[in-house]
C-alpha positions as CSV (number, residue, x, y, z in Angstrom):
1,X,-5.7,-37.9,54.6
2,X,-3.7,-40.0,52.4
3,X,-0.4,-41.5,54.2
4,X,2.5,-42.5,52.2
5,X,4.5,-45.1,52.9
6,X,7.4,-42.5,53.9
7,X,5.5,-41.4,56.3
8,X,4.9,-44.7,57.9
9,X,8.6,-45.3,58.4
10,X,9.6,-41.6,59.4
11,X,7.2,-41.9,62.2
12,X,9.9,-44.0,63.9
13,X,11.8,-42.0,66.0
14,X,15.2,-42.7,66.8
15,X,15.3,-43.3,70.1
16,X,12.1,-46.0,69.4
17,X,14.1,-47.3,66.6
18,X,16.8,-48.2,68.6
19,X,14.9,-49.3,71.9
20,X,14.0,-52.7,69.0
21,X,15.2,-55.5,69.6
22,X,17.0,-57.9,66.6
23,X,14.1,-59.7,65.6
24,X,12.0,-56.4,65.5
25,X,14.8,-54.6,63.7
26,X,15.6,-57.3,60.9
27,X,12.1,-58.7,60.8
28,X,8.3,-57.1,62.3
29,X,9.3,-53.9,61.5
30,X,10.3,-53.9,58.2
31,X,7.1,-56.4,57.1
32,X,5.2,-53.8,59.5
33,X,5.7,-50.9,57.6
34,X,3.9,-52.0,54.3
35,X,1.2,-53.4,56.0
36,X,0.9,-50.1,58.3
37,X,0.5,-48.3,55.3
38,X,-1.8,-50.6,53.8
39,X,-4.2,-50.5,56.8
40,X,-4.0,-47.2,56.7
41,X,-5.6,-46.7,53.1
42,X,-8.2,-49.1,54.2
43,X,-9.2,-47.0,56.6
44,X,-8.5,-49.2,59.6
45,X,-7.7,-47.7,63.0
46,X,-4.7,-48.6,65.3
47,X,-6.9,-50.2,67.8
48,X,-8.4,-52.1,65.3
49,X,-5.2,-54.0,64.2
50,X,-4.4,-54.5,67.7
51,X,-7.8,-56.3,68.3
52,X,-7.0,-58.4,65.2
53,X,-3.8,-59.2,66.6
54,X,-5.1,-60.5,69.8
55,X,-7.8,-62.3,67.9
56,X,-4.9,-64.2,65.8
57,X,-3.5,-65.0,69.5
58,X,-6.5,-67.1,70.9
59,X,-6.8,-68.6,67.0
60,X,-3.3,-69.5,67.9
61,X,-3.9,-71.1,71.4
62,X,-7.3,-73.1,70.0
63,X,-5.3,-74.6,67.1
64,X,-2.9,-75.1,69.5
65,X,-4.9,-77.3,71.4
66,X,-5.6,-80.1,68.4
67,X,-3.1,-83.0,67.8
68,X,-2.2,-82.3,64.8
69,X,1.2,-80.5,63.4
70,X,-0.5,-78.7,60.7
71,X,-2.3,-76.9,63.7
72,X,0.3,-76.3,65.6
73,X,2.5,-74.5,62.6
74,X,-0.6,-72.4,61.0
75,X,-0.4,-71.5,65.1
76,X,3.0,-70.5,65.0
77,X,2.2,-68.3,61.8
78,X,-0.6,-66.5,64.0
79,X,2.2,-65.2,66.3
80,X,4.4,-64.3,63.9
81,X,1.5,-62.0,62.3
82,X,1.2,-60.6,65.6
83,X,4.7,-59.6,65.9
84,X,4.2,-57.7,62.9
85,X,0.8,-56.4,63.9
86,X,2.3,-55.4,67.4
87,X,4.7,-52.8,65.2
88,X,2.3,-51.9,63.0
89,X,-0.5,-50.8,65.0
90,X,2.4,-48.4,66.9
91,X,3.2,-47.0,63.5
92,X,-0.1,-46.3,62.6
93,X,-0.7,-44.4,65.7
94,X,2.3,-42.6,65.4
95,X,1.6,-41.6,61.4
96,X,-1.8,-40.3,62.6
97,X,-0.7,-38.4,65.9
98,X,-3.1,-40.0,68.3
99,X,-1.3,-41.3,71.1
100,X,-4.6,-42.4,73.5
101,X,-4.5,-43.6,76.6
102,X,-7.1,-46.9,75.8
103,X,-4.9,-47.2,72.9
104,X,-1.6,-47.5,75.1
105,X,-4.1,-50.0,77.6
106,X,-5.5,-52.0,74.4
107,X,-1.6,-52.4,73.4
108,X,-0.5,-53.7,76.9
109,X,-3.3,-56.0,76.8
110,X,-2.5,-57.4,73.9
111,X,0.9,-57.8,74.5
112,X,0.0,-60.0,77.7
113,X,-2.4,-62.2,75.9
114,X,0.3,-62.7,73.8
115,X,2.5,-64.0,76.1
116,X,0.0,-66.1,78.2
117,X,-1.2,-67.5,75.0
118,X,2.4,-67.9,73.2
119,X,4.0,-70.1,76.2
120,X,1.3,-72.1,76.7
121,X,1.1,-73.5,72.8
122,X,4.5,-74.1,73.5
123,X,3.4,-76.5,76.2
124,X,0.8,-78.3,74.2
125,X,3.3,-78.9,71.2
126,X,5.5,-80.6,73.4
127,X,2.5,-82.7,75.0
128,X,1.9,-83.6,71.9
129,X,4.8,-84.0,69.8
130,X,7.9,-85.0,72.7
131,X,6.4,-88.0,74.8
132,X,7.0,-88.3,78.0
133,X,10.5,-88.1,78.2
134,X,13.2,-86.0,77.3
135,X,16.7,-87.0,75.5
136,X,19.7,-85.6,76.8
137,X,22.0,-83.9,74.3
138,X,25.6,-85.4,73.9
139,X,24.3,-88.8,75.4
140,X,23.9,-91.0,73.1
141,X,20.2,-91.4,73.2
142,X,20.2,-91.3,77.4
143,X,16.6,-89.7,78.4
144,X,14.9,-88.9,81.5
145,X,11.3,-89.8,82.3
146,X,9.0,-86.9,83.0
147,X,7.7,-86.2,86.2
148,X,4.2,-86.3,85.3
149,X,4.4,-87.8,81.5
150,X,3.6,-85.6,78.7
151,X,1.0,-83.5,80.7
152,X,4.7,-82.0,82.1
153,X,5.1,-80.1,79.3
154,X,1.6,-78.4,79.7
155,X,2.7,-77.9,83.3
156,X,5.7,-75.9,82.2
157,X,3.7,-74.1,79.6
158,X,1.7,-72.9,82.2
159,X,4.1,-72.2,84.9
160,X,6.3,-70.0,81.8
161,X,2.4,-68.4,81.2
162,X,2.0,-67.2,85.0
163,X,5.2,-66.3,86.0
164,X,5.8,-64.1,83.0
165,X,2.3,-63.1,83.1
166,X,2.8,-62.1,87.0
167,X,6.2,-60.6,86.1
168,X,4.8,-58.0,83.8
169,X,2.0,-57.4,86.2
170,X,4.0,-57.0,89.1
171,X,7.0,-54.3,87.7
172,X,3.7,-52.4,86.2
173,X,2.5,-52.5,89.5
174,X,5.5,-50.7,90.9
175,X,6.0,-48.2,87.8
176,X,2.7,-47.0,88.5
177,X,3.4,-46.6,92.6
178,X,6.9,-45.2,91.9
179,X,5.1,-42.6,89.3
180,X,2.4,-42.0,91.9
181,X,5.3,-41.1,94.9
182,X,6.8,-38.8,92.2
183,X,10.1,-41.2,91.8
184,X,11.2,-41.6,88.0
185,X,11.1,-44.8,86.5
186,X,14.5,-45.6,84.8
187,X,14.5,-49.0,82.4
188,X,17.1,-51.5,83.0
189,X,18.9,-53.9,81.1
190,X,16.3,-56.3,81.5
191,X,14.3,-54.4,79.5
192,X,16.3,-54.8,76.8
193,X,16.8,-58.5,77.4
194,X,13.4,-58.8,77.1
195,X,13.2,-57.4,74.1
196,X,15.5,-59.8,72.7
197,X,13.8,-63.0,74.0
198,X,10.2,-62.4,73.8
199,X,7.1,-62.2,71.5
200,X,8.4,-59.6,69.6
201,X,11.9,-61.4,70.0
202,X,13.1,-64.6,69.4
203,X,10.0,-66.4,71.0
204,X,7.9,-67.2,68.0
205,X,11.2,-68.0,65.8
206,X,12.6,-70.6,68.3
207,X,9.1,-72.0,68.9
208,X,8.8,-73.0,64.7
209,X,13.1,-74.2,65.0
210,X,12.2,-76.1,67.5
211,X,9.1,-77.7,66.6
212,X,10.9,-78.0,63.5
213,X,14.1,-80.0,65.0
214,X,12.5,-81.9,67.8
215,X,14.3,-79.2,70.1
216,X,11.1,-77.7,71.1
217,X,11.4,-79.1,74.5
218,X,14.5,-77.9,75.6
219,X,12.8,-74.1,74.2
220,X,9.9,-74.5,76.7
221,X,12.5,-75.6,79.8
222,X,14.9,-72.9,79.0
223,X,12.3,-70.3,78.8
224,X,10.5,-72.0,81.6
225,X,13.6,-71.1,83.7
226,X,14.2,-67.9,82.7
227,X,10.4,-65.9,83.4
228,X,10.4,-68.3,86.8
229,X,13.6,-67.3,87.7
230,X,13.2,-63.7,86.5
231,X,9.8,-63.1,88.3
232,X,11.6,-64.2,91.6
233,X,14.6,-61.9,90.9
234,X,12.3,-59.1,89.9
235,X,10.4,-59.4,93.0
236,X,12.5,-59.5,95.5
237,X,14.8,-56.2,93.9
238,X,11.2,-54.7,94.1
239,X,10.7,-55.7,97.9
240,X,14.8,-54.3,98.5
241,X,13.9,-51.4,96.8
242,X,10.3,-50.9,99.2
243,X,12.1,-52.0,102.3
244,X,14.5,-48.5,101.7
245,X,11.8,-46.2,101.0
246,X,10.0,-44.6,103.8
């Protein structure tokens, strides 16, 4: 069956239309839908385009690991595409009516490898590109030595990796046992938030700004803080939440 691109973009429904974030509204998901349609007279599956989109994300993390900027922006590029790619092979899926559970598992995946991949170029930019130091804004060229020289920043890349990684896995986790016990699962505003900051957010953008600016740094601390702090948090409204159900 030929699709058109109408179709495409009325297989958005509203409530998944407004569950995007900014980024996703003003940016994937436009670019998505053309390229949706697209795969779609090529004859590609969903699944397909997802593994393509998680095959951009290790391309991402080996160019990643090269000392050299060119590298590190065609990198950047790669997670962009799978932005896009992470709308559009929803879209398809939705234009063809198969809603799968691999397909639902393969798109998880992705989004994880994503993620894990995404944070960790972040950290290898800055061992690269940022020294082993870091200048303090507003102070006249003060800076403050690293701990652990450059390899810092691949620290922090890989502490932003893990405790996002172990975030995810975690709340899954306790979806799935909450489902099991019969208890609904009701999204909160985190949810949202993530939306907003992450690899279909403002990740990728801030990570070519701040490469860009010499900023890139202060990018990898602030998300650094935010997964390691939010994994904490997470976890321990999960254990209140245990500790009150018999």
């Amino acid at each position: 069956m030929n699709y058109s691109l109408k179709d495409v973009y009325n297989s958005l429904s509203p409530e998944k239309r407004k569950a995007d974030g900014t980024m996703t509204t003003i940016l994937y998901r436009p670019v998505s839908y053309p390229a949706s349609w697209l795969f779609l007279r090529a004859g590609l599956t969903p699944n397909a385009v997802t593994y393509a989109s998680a095959a951009g994300c290790i391309a991402a993390l080996l160019l990643a690991l090269l000392p050299f900027s060119a590298c590190h922006f065609a990198a950047i590029a790669l997670f962009l595409v799978f932005a896009v790619l992470d709308c559009a092979d929803g879209n398809m899926a939705r234009t063809l009516g198969r809603k799968t559970v691999y397909g639902g598992w393969v798109d998880a995946a992705g989004g994880y490898l994503a993620y894990a991949t995404e944070l960790f170029s972040i950290g290898l930019s800055c061992f690269f590109f940022s020294g082993d130091f870091i200048i303090l804004p507003f102070s006249g060229g003060a800076h403050v030595e690293l701990p652990w020289g450059s390899a810092t920043w691949i620290l922090l890349g890989g502490l932003a990796s893990v405790s996002n990684t172990l975030m995810r896995l975690f709340h899954q986790a306790f979806k799935n046992a909450e489902n099991a016990a019969g208890i609904p699962s009701v999204p909160g505003a985190e949810k949202r938030f993530s939306e907003e900051i992450g690899i279909t957010g403002y990740l990728p953008v801030l990570y070519l700004a701040g490469l860009l600016t010499g900023l890139l740094p202060f990018v990898l601390v602030a998300y650094t803080v935010i997964y390691s702090g939010g994994f904490l948090m997470t976890t321990a409204k999960q254990l209140r939440k245990v500790s009150v159900v018999p």
